[in-house]
C-alpha positions in Angstrom: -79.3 -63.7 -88.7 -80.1 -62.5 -92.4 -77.8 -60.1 -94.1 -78.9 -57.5 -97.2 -77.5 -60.4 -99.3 -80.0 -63.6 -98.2 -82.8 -60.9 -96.3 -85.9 -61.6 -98.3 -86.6 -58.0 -97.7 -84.0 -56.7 -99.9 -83.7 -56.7 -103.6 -80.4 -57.6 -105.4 -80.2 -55.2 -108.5 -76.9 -55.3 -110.7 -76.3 -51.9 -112.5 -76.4 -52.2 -116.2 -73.6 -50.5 -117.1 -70.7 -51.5 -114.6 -72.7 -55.0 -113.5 -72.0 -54.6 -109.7 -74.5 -55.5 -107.6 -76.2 -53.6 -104.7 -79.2 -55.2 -102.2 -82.5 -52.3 -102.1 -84.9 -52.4 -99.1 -87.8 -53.5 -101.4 -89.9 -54.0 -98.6 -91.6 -50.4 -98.4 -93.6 -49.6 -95.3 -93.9 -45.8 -96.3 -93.6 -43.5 -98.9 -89.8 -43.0 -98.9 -87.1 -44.6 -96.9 -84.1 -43.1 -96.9 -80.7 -43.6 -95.6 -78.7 -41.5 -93.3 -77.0 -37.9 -94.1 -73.5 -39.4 -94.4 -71.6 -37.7 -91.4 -73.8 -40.8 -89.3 -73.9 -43.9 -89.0 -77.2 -46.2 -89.1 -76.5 -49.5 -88.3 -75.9 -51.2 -85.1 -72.2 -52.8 -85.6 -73.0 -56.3 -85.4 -75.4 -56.1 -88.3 -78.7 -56.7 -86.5 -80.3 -53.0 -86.6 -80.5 -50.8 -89.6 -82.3 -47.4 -88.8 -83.7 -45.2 -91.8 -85.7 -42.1 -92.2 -89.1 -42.8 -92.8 -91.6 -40.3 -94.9 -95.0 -41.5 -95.1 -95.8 -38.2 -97.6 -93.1 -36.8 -99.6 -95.6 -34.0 -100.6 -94.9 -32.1 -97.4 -92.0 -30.5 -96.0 -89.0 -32.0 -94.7 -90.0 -31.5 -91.2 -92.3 -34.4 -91.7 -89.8 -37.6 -91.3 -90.2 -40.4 -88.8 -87.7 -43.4 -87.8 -87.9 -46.8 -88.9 -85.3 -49.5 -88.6 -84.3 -52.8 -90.3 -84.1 -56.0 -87.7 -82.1 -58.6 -89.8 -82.4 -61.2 -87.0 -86.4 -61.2 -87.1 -85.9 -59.9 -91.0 -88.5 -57.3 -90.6 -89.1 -53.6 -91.0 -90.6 -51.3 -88.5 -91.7 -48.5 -88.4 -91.6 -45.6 -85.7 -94.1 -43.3 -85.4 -93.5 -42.3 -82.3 -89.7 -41.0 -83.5 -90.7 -37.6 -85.2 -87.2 -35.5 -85.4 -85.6 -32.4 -86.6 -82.7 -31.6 -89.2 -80.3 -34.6 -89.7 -79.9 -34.8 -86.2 -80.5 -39.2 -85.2 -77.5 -41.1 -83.9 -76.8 -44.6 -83.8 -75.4 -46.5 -80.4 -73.2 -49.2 -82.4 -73.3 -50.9 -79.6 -76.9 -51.3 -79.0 -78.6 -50.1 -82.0 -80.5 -47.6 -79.9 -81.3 -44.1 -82.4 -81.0 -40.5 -80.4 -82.6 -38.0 -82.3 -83.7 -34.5 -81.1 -86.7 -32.5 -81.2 -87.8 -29.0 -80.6 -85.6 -28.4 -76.9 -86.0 -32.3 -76.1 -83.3 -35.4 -76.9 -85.2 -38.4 -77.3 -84.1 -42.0 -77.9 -85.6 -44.8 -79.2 -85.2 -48.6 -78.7 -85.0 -51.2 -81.9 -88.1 -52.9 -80.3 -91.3 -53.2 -81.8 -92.9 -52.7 -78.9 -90.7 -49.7 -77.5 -91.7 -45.9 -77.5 -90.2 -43.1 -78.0 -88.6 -41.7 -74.5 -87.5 -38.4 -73.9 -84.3 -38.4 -71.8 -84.0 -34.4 -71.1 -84.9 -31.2 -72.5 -81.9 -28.9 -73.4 -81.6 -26.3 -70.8 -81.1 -24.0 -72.9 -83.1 -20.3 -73.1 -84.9 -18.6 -75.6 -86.5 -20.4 -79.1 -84.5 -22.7 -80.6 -84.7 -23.6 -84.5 -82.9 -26.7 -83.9 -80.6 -28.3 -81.6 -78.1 -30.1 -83.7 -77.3 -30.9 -87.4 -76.0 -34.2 -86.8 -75.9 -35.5 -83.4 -72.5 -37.3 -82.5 -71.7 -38.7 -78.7 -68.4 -39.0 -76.4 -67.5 -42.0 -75.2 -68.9 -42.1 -71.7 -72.3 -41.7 -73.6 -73.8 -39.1 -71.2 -73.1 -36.3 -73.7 -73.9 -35.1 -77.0 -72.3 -32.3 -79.0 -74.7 -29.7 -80.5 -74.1 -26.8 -83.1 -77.4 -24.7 -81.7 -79.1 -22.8 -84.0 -80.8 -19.8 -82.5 -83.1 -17.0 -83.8 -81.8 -14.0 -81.5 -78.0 -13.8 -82.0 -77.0 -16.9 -84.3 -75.5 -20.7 -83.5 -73.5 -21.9 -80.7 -71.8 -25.2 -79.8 -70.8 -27.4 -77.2 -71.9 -30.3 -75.0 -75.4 -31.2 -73.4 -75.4 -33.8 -70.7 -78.3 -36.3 -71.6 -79.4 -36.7 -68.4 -80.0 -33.7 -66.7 -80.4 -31.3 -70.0 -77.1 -29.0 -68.6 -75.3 -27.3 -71.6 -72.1 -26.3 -71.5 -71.3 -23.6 -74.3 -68.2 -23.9 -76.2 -68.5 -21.0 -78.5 -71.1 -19.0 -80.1 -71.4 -16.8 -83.5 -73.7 -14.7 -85.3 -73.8 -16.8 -88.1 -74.8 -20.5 -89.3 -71.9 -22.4 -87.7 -73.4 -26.3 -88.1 -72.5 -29.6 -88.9 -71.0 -30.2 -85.8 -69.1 -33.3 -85.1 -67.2 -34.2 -82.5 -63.9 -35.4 -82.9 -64.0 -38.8 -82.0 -60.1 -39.7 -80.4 -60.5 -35.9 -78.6 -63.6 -34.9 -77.1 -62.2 -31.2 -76.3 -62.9 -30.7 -80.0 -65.1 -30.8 -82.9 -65.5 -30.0 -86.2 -67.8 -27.7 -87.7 -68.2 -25.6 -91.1 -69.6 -22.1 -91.5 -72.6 -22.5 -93.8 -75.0 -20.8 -95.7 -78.5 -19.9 -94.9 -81.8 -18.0 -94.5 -82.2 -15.5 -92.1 -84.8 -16.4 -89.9 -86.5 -12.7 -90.0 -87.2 -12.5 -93.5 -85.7 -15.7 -95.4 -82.9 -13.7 -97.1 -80.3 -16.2 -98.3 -76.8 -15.5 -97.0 -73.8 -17.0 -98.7 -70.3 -18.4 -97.0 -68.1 -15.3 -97.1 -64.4 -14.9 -97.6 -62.2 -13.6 -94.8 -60.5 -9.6 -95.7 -57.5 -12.1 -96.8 -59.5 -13.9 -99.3 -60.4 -17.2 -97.7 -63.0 -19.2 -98.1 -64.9 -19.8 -94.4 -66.0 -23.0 -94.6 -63.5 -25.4 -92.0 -63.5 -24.8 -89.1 -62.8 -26.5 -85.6 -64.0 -25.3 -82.2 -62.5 -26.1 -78.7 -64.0 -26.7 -75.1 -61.7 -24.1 -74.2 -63.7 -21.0 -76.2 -61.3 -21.1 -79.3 -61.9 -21.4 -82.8 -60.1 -22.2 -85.5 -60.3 -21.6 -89.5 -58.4 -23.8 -92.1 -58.0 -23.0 -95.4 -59.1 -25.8 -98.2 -57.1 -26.5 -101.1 -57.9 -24.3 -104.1 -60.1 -22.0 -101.6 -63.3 -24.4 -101.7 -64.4 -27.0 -98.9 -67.6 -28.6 -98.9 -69.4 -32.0 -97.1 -66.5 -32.5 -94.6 -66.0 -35.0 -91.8 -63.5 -36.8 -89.1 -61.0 -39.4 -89.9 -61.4 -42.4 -87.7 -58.6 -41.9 -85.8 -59.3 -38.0 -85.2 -55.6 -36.7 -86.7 -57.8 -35.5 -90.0 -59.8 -33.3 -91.6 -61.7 -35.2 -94.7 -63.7 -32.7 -97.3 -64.6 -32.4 -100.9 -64.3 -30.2 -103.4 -63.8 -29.4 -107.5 -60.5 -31.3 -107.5 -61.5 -34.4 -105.3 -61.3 -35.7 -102.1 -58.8 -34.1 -99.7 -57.2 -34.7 -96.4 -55.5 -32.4 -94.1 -53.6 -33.6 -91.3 -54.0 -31.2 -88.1 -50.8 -32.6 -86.6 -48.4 -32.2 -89.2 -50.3 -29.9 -91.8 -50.0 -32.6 -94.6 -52.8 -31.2 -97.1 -53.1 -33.7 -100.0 -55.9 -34.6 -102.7 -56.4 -38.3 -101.9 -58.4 -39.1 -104.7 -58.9 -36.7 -108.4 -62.8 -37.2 -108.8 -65.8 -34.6 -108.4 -67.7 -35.8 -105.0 -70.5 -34.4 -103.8 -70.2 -36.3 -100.6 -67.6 -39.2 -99.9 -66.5 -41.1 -96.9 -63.8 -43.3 -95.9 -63.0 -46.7 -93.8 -61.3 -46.4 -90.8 -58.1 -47.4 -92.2 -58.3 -45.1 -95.0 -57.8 -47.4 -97.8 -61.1 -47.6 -99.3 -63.7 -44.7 -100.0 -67.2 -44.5 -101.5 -68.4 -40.8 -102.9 -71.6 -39.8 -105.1 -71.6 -37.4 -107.9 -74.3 -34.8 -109.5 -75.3 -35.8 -112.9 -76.1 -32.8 -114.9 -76.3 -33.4 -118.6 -79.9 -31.6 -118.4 -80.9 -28.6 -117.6 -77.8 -26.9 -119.0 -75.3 -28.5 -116.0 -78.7 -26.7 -113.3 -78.3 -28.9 -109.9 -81.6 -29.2 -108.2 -82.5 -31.4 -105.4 -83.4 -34.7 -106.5 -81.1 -34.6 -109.8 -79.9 -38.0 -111.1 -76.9 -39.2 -109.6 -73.7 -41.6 -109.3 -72.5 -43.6 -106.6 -68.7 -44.8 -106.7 -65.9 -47.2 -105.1 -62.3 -46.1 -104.8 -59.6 -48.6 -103.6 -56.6 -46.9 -102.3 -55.0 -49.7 -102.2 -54.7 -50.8 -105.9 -55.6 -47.3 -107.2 -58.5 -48.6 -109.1 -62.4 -47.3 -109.0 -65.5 -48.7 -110.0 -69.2 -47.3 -110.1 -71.7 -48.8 -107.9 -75.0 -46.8 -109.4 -74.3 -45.3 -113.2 -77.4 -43.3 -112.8 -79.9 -43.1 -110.0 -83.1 -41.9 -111.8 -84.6 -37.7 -111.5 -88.1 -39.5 -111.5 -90.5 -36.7 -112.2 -88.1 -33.7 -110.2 -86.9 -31.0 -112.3 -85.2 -27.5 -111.7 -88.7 -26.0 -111.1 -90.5 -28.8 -109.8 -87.5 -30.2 -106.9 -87.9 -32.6 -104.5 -88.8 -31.5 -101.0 -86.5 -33.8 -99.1 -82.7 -34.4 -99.1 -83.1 -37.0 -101.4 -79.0 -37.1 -102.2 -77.3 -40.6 -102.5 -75.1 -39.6 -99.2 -73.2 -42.7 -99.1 -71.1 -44.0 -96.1 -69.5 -47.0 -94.7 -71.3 -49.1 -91.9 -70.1 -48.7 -88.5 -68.9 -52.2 -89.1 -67.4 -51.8 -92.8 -68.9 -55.0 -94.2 -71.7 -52.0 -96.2 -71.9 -48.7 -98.0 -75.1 -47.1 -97.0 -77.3 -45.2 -99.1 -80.0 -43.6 -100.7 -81.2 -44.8 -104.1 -84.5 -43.6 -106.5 -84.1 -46.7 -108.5 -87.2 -48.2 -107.5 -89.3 -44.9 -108.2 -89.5 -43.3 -104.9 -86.5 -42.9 -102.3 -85.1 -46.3 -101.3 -82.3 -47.7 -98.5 -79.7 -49.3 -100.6 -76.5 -51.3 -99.4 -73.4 -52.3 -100.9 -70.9 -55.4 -100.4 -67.9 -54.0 -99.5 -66.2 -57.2 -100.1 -67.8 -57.6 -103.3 -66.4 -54.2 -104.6 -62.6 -54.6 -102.7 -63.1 -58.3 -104.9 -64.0 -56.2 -107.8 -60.8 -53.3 -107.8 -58.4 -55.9 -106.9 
C-alpha cells in the first residue's frame, strides 16, 4: 500500500524558509479539495482511505461541497458525487473508512468504493424545518448513534443523540441560541462538548455576538449532559475559541490570545500548555505533540478575512521545541472585500492513526489536501 510519502499522487514540497517537507494531493479531480474542519478525523486508521471535501466550483456558496476520498492501496482519487452534505458535519469510521455525513433531515453514509452510492440510513425524526442537523458529526461506540447540536429556525438549537437506524432523537437539552460544535465526549457518552457561538438570525440575518454572563463571563465552553444539565466553564483570560476533547475525555482543549490551554474537568487543573497564537490546534492522544495554524495579517492593517495567508506549526511537548510546517500559505487573489466563499482555513489535525497532520493548503493556487510526517517533524524537534 502507497503512503503520501511514495503515492505518485502526492507532491513532496519543502517550505523554503524552515525546509520541512509536507506531501500535497497534486492529483486534482475538482476545483478545490480540502481537508477536514479539525474537530474530525478523515482517514481510515490503517492508512488506506483518506476522505476530503470536494468543490467542483468555488464560485458558489459553501453549500455546494461533495465527498471524495484518497484509496492509497489502488493509489487513486475518487470522487463522490453522490455525497452532497451540509455544514462540517462527515465522520470517519476508523475502522472501515466509511464517511457519515448529513443532509437536510436525512444521515447518509457512504462506502470508499468506487462503485458504491450514497445510502441514506434514516431521516431524523425530528419536527419542524431544520437548518442543519449537526456541526460536526461524532459517534458512540456501539455505532448506532450520533450526537447532534440541531439548529432550528422556531426556538433555537438543541442537542442530543439520534439512533441511525430508526431516525429516534433523544433531546438532551435545548436553547434559544446557537449552541453548536457538538462533540461527544469520547470515554463518556452521557456527555458532550459544545460552545455557544455566534450567528445570524435566521429572520432577518442580523449578526448576534457571544455574550457575557451578568457576572462578566465569556459564554463560549460549555458541556451538556444526557441528563438535561448544562454546564458553563470559564476560559482563561475570559476568551475561548476552536475547542475540542482530549483523547482520553478528562479535558477540555481550546485556544485563545495566550495559546493553547487545557482544563481538567476532574481536578480543575487550568494551564496554558503551549504560549503561541492558534487559530485552531490539536493534539495526539498522549498529549505530547500538537500541530496549530495561525492568521497571517501583515496586510490589510492586521483585517482577518477568510482565505488570508496563513501558518501551520509543530510543537513537541516533549523537548519543548517548535518548528513551522508552512511559513506562509498563499491569500491567492482573496482580499478583505473580495473573501473566499468557503472555509478555506489550514484546520490542521492529527490522523486517527498519528503517523499525519491533516490539512488544508493554497500553495498550489487553489485549495489543496496536504499531509505531514509526523515522524519527520518529532525527528526534527528532537
Amino acid at each position: 500500500m502507497k503512503t503520501p510519502e511514495t503515492s505518485k499522487l502526492f507532491k513532496r514540497v519543502t517550505d523554503k524558509v524552515s525546509g520541512v517537507p509536507y506531501y500535497v494531493l497534486a492529483e486534482r479531480k475538482t476545483a478545490y479539495q480540502q481537508g477536514f474542519y479539525f474537530v474530525n478525523n478523515s482517514m481510515s486508521h490503517d492508512g488506506r482511505y483518506l476522505w476530503f471535501y470536494a468543490v467542483p466550483n468555488p464560485v458558489y456558496d459553501d453549500m455546494n461541497r461533495y465527498l471524495g476520498y484518497v484509496d492509497f492501496l489502488a493509489d487513486e482519487v475518487v470522487t463522490c458525487y453522490d455525497a452532497l452534505f451540509d455544514a462540517a458535519s462527515p465522520y470517519v469510521d476508523p475502522d472501515t473508512g466509511d464517511v457519515y455525513y448529513t443532509r437536510g433531515k436525512g444521515i447518509y453514509k457512504r462506502e470508499p468504493k468506487k462503485d458504491a452510492l450514497a445510502v441514506r440510513l434514516c431521516t431524523a425524526n425530528i419536527p419542524g424545518y431544520v437548518f442543519t442537523l449537526a456541526t460536526h458529526l461524532t459517534m458512540t461506540s456501539d455505532k448506532k448513534h450520533l450526537f447532534l447540536d440541531v439548529r432550528r429556525a422556531d426556538f433555537g438549537t438543541m442537542q442530543g443523540l439520534v439512533d441511525i437506524e430508526s431516525g429516534e432523537f433523544t433531546e438532551w437539552t435545548r436553547s434559544e441560541y446557537n449552541m453548536n460544535h457538538g462533540q461527544i465526549n469520547p470515554k463518556n457518552e452521557t456527555i458532550a462538548l459544545c460552545a455557544y457561538d455566534s450567528y445570524s438570525k435566521l429572520s432577518d440575518w442580523a449578526k448576534v455576538r457571544i455574550p457575557y454572563t451578568d457576572d462578566g463571563i465569556y459564554q463560549r465552553l460549555w458541556t451538556v449532559r444526557a441528563d438535561g444539565t448544562r454546564t458553563l466553564h470559564p476560559a482563561r483570560d475570559n476568551y475561548a475559541t476552536h475547542e475540542w476533547w482530549s483523547a482520553d475525555g478528562k479535558k477540555i482543549y481550546y485556544v485563545n490570545d495566550l495559546g493553547i490551554q487545557r482544563l481538567n474537568l476532574e481536578t480543575g487543573e487550568h494551564v496554558c500548555i503551549h504560549e503561541c497564537y492558534p487559530w485552531h490546534a490539536h493534539t495526539t492522544s498522549d498529549e505530547k505533540y500538537y500541530v496549530f495554524d495561525e492568521k497571517v495579517l501583515d496586510r490589510y492593517d492586521g483585517k482577518w478575512y477568510r482565505g488570508c495567508p496563513a501558518r501551520v506549526r509543530f510543537y513537541n511537548r516533549e523537548t519543548d521545541k517548535e518548528i513551522t510546517v508552512v511559513t506562509e500559505m498563499p491569500e491567492n487573489e482573496f482580499t478583505p472585500t473580495h473573501q473566499n466563499n468557503y472555509h478555506i482555513d489550514p484546520h490542521p489535525r492529527f490522523s486517527e492513526n498519528e503517523k499525519y497532520i491533516i490539512f488544508s493548503t493554497t500553495e498550489l493556487g487553489g485549495c489543496d489536501l496536504a499531509l505531514a510526517s509526523v515522524d519527520e517533524l518529532v525527528a526534527l524537534t528532537k
